[in-house]
N, C-alpha and C positions, 0 to 999 in steps of 0.2 A: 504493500500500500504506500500512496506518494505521502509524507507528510509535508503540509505547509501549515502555515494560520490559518488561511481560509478555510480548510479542509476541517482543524481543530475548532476553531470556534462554530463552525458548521455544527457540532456536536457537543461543546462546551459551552451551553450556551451563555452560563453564570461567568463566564470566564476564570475560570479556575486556576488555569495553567499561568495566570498574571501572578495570584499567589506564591504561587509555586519556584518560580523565575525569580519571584522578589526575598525566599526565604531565608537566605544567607543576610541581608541586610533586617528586615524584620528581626532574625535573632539580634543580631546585633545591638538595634533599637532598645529592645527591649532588655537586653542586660545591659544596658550606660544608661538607661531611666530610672530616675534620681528615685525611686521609693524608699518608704523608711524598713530598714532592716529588723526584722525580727529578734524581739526577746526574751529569749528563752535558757531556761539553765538546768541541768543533770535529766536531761532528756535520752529515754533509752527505746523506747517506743514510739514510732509513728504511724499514725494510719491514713493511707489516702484514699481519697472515697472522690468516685467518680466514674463515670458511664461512657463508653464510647471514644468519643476521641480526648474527653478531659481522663477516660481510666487510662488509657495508654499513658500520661502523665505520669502514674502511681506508677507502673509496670518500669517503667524508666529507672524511676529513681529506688525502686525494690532490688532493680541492680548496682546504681550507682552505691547503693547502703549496703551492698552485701558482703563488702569485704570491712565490716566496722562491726562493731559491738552492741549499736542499735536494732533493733527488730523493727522489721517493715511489715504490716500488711495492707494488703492493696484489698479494696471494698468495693463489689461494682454490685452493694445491692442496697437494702435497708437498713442492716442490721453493723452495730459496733462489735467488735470483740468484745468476748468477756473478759480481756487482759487488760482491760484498760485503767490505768492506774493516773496516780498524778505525777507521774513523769512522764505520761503519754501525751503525743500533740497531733491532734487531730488537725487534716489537714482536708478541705473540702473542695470541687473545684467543679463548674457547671458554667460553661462557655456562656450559655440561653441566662442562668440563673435559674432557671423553672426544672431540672430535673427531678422530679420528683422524688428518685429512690435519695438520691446525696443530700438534698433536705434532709430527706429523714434520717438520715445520718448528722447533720447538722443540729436538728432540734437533739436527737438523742446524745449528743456530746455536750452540749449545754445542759440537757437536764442531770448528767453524770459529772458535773462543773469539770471536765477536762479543759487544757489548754485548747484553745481552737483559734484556726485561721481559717479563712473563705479566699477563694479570685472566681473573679467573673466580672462579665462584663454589665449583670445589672437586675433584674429580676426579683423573683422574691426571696432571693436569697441573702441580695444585698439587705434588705427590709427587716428581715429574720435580725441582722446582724446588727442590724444599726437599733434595733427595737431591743435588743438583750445586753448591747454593746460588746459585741465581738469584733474580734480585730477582723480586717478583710482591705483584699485590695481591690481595683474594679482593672482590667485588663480589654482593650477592645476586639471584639470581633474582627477579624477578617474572612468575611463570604462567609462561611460554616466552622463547624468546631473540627472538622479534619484539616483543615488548610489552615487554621489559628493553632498546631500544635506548636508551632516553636517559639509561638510570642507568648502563648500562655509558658512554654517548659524553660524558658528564659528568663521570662520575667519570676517564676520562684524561685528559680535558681538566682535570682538575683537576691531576692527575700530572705532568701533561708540561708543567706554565705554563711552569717556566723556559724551555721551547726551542720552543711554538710562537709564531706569529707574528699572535695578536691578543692585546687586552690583557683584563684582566678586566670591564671597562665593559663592552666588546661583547660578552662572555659573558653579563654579568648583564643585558646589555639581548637577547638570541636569548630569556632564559626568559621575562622580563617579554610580549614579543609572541606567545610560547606561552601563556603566560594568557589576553592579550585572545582568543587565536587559539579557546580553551578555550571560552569564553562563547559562541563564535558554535555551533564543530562535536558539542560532547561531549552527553550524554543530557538535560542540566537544559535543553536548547533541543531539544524534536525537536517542532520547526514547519518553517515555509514557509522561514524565515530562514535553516535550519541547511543550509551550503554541502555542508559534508560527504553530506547524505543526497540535497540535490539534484544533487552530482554521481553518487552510485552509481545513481539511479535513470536518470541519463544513458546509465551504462555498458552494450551493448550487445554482440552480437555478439564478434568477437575483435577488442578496443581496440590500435591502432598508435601508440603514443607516441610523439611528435616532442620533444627536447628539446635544446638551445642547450649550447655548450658552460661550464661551469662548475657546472650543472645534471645533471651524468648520474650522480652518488652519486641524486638523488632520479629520475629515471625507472629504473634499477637496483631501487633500494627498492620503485618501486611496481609495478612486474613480483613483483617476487620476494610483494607481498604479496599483490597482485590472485590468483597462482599460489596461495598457500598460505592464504589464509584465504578467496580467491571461490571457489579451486576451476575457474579461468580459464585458459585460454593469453592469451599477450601477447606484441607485437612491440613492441622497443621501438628508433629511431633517430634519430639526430645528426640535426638539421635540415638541416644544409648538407651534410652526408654525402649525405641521402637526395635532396637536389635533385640530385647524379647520377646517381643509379641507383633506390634504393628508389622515388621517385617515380612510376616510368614504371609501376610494377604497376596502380595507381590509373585505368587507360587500360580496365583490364578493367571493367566494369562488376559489384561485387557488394556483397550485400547483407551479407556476411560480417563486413564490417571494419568499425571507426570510430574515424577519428584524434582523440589527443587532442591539443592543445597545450600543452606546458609552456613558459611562457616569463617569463624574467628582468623585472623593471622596467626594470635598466640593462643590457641586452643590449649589442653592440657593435650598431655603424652600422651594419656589413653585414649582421649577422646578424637586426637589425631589416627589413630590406629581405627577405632570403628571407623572413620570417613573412609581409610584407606579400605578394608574389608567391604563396607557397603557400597562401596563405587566400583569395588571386582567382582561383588556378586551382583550391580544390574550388568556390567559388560557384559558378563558371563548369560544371564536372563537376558540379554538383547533389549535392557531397559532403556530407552534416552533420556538422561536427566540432566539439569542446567546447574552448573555453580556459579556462589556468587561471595564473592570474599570479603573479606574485611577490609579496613585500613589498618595501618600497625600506631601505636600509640595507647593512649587513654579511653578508659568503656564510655566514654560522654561522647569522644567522636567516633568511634564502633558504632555504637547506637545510632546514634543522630544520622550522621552523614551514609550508612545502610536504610535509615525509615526512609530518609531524600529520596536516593534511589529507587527504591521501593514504590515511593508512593506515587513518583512520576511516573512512571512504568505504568502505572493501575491507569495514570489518567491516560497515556497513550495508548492502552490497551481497549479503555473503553470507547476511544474515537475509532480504532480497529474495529470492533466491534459496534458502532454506529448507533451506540448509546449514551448520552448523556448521565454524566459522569455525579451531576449535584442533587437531582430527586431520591428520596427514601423513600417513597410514596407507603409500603409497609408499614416500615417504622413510625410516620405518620401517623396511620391505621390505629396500631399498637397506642401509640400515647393517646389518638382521640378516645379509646374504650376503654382505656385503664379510669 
């Protein structure tokens, strides 16, 4: 398929892909945006609560906390842990402000007096906050909450410097390789070069993503986007999980499925060893499957700069495929009858 703009916006019609081309700079924006930083102290517990493209937030920083002494649980429903103490800090986060379920995560941490923060861009969430005086910041929209992930996951990482566990170097070096990241996949390159359209044009059938541990915030992300802007099912599992069990499906012969690989630079020794093994046994099975690697550095630009990729990909997939990329018409559905 030829790609141009006209072709794209033919099909995009919110224009999405402006987002997208601009997200290196948006991060940016929003980590040098003067907010007041967070204060907090002997915090060992956090909980992020959020739905969709604000839970992919919590997924993020569930890895960025995982090498620290903090416990992270990520919340993508109503309900708080029952771990929560007063060293736990609830952290809430609804693009709209109106999601329902993260409300009720929000009333439920208030009425638990936990430490709590809110970001959103306005809702009743903000209301909730200002009526009990909870802290909160207000963050804008950009088009939807799937193209607002990196101002909103920016701007807390700007919030919460005192108490997470990288420094500002390797924040300001995750945007810096979103830029280079930018020049290869965004509109101003739609050649042979742009990785972005040569994976979507990859994407086949119903995609099985394989991805390593430390990596599951971005196969998460890219489920959830492939679903909401290709208009796709997706399966998506642990590497070494599925050399138990998920593997053995693979036995059936079909034309259904096609693995993706996500994999780390610096994977662990073992987990390098399964990729090896499972990429000899599809050769072996005559499976075709796509990798797709990391950058080497810090899990903040691992992360980040794979969702990029990733997520452009979904939107070039969906012009491929001659669907617009911005209706959930569904999900829609779903909240009118809740």
């Amino acid at each position: 398929m030829l790609f141009d703009i006209k072709t794209i916006e033919k099909f995009d019609k919110k224009l999405m892909y402006k987002i997208y081309d601009n997200w290196p700079q948006i991060a940016e924006e929003a980590y040098q945006t003067k907010y007041e930083k967070i204060k907090c102290k002997k915090i060992n517990h956090i909980v992020f609560a959020g739905m969709g493209g604000s839970g992919a937030i919590g997924d993020i920083f569930s890895s960025i906390f995982s090498c620290t002494n903090i416990h992270v649980d990520v919340v993508k429903g109503y309900n708080l842990p029952k771990t929560v103490s007063k060293n736990t800090l609830v952290i809430t986060t609804s693009v709209s402000g109106n999601t329902s379920e993260t409300i009720s995560v929000l009333e439920k941490a208030i009425k638990n007096k936990c430490k709590t923060i809110a970001f959103s861009s306005g809702g009743k969430m903000i209301k909730i906050c200002t009526k009990n005086n909870i802290e909160y910041r207000i963050i804008s929209k950009h088009v939807n909450p799937r193209t607002s992930l990196v101002a909103y996951l920016y701007s807390i990482l700007n919030v919460l410097q005192p108490i997470i566990p990288i420094d500002k170097k390797e924040i300001e070096v995750s945007i810096n390789e979103l830029k280079k990241t930018q020049k290869i996949i965004s509109t101003k390159n739609l050649s042979l070069s742009n990785s972005a359209i040569k994976l979507a044009k990859s994407i086949s059938d119903t995609p099985v993503v394989y991805f390593p541990f430390g990596l599951g915030a971005v196969a998460i992300r890219f489920k959830n986007s492939l679903e909401e802007n290709s208009k796709m099912h997706v399966i998506i599992e642990d590497v070494i999980e599925a050399c138990h069990n998920g593997i053995v499906a693979w036995e059936r012969k079909s034309k259904d499925f096609r693995p993706i690989l996500i994999q780390g630079k610096d994977d662990n020794i073992k987990t390098k060893k399964h990729w090896f093994i499972l990429k000899k046994f599809f050769r072996i099975k005559k499976i075709k499957y796509e990798e797709i690697n990391s950058l080497e550095g810090g899990i903040l630009s691992k992360i980040i700069n794979l969702i990029y990729l990733l997520d452009y990909a979904t939107i070039y997939k969906a012009v491929i495929e001659k669907v617009d990329p911005f209706p959930v018409k569904p999900i829609d559905y779903v909240k009118k009858h809740l």
